[in-house]
C-alpha positions as CSV (number, residue, x, y, z in Angstrom):
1,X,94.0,-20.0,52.4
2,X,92.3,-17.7,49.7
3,X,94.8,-15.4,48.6
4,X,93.7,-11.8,49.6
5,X,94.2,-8.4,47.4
6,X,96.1,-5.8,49.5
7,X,96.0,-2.1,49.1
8,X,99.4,-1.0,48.8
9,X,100.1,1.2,52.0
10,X,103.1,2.9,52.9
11,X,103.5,2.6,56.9
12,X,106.3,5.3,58.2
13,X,107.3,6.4,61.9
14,X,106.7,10.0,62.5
15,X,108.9,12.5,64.7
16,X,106.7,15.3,65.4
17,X,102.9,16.4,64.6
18,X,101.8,19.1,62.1
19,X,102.7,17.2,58.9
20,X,99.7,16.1,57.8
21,X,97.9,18.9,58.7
22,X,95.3,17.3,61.5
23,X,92.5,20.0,60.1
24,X,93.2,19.9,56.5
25,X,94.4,16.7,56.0
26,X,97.0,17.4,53.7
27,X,100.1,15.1,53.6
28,X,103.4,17.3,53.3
29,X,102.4,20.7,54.1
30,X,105.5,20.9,56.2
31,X,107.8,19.1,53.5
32,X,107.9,15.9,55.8
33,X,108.9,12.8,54.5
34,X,109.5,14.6,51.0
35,X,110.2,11.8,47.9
36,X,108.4,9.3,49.8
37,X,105.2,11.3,49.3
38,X,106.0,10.2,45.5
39,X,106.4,6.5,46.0
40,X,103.0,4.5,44.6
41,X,100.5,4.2,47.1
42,X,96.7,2.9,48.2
43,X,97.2,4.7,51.8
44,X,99.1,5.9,54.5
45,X,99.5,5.3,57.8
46,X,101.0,7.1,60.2
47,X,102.9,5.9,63.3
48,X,104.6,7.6,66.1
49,X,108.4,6.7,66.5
50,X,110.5,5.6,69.8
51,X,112.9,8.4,69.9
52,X,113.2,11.5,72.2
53,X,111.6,14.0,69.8
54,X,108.7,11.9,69.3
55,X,108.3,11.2,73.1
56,X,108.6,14.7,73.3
57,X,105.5,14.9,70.9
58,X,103.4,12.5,73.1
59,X,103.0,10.4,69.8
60,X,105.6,8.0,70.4
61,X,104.6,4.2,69.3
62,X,101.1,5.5,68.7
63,X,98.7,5.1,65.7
64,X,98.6,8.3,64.5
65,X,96.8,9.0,61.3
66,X,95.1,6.9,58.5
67,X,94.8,8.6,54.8
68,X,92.6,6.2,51.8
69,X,92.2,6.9,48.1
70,X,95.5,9.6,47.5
71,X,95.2,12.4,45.5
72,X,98.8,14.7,44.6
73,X,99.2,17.7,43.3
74,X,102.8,19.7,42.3
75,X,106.2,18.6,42.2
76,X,105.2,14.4,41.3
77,X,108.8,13.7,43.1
78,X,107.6,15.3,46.5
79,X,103.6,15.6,45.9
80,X,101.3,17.4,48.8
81,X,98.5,14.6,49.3
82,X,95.2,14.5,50.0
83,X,93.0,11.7,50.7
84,X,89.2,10.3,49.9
85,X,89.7,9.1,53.3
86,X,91.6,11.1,55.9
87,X,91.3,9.9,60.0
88,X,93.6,12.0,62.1
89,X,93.6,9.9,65.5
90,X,92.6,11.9,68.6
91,X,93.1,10.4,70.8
92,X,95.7,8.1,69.5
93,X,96.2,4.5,70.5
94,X,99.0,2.3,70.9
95,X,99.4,0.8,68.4
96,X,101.0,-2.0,69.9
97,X,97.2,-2.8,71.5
98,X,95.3,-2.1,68.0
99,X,97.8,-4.1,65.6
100,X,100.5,-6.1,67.5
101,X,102.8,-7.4,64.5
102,X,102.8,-4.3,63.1
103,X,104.3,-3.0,66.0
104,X,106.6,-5.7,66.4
105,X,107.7,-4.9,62.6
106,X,107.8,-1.3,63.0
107,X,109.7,-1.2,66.1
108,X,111.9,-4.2,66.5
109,X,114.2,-2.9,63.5
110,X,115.5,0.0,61.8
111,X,112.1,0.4,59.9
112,X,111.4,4.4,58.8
113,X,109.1,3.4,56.3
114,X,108.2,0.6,53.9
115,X,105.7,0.3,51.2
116,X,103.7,-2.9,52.4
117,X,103.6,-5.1,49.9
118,X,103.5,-9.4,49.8
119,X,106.9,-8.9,51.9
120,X,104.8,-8.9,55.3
121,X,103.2,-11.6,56.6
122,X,99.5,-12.1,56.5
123,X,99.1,-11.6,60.3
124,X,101.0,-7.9,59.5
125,X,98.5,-7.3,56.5
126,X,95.8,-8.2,59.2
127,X,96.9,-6.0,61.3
128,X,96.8,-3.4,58.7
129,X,93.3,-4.2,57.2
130,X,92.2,-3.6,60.7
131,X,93.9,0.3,60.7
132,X,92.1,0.8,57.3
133,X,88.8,-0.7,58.6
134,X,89.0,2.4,61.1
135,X,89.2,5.0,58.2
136,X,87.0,3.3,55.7
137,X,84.1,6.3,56.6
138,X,86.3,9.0,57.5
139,X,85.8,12.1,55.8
140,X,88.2,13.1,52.8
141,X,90.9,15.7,53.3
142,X,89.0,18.6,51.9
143,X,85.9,18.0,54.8
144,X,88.8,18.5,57.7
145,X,89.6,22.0,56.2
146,X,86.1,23.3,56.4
147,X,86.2,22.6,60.2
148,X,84.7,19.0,60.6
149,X,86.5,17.9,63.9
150,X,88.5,15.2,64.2
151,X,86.9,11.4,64.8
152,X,86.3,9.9,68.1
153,X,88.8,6.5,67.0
154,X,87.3,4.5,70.6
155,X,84.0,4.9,68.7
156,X,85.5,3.2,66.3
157,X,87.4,0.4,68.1
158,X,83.9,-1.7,68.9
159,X,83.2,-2.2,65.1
160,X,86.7,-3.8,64.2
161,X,85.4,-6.7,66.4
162,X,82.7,-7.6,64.0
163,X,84.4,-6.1,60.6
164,X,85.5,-9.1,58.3
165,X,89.1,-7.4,58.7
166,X,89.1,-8.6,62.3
167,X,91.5,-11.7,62.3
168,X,90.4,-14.2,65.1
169,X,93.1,-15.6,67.3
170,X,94.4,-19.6,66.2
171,X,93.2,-20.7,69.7
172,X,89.2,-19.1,68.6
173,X,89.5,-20.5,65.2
174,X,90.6,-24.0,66.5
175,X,88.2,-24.2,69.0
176,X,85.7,-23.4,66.6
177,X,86.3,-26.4,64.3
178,X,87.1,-28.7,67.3
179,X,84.9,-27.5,70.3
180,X,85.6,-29.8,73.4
181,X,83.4,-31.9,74.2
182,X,81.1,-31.0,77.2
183,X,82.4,-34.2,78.5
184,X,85.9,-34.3,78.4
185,X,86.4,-32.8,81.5
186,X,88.4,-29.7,79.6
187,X,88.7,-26.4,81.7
188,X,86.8,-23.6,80.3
């Protein structure tokens, strides 16, 4: 298998809406997450936790927001952040449904946040080329303060299908290389 460059991207659970700032776009407006802001990233993406104050939220275990190409400004240990490429997700999807080991690796530990690096496995960096793929057009931060609303992600959802990002299943790809013969008398 060709061995594939990653953006890094920090993936963290979120508790509560207003930080980023759905119409501005900017990443720590509201102090959250503070040093992590600082760490060395590509992107961000934002999911919703399992606990009561994110269920509370209505964001719980939901894709939240996307951010691509960061740019900080102030304190460099706790940075506000703004983005070439900011998708705040309205309405927000599962993301269990969107990128299943993602989920799994988000939600079956202690996970608050990591820094995806070559630690996940390619199936996880699938799933996470596939939440990029959704922001790839989005509008940068500074468009979302002057009032552009927020994008339609369904819209998005029929273009992952055909994006190279889209990771067939091992089932498609091996039928692919061995499709059954008309013949054999296998079920369809």
């Amino acid at each position: 298998m060709a061995n594939k460059t990653h953006p890094r991207t920090l993936i963290y659970k979120r508790t509560h809406e207003g930080d980023p700032d759905p119409k501005t776009g900017e990443f720590g407006c509201k102090g959250c997450m503070g040093q992590i802001r600082g760490w060395e990233f590509d992107a961000v993406i934002g999911v919703g936790g399992i606990g009561r104050k994110a269920k509370k939220h209505g964001i719980d275990r939901k894709l939240t927001w996307v951010g691509i190409g960061p740019h900080t400004t102030g304190d460099s240990r706790c940075p506000l952040v703004t983005f070439d490429h900011f998708l705040y997700c309205e309405p927000m999807p599962l993301l269990e449904n969107l990128a299943p080991n993602l989920a799994k690796r988000m939600y079956d530990g202690k996970v608050r946040a990591i820094l995806a690096l070559s630690s996940l496995s390619e199936a996880e960096q699938d799933d996470i080329q596939r939440i990029l793929y959704l922001a790839k057009d989005a509008p940068p931060s500074s468009h979302q303060q002057r009032g552009a609303p927020p994008q339609d992600l369904q819209k998005t959802f029929d273009k992952i299908r055909s994006s190279p990002c889209h990771r067939r299943s091992a089932a498609q790809e091996a039928e692919q290389e061995n499709p059954a013969d008309p013949n054999s008398g296998a079920a369809d």
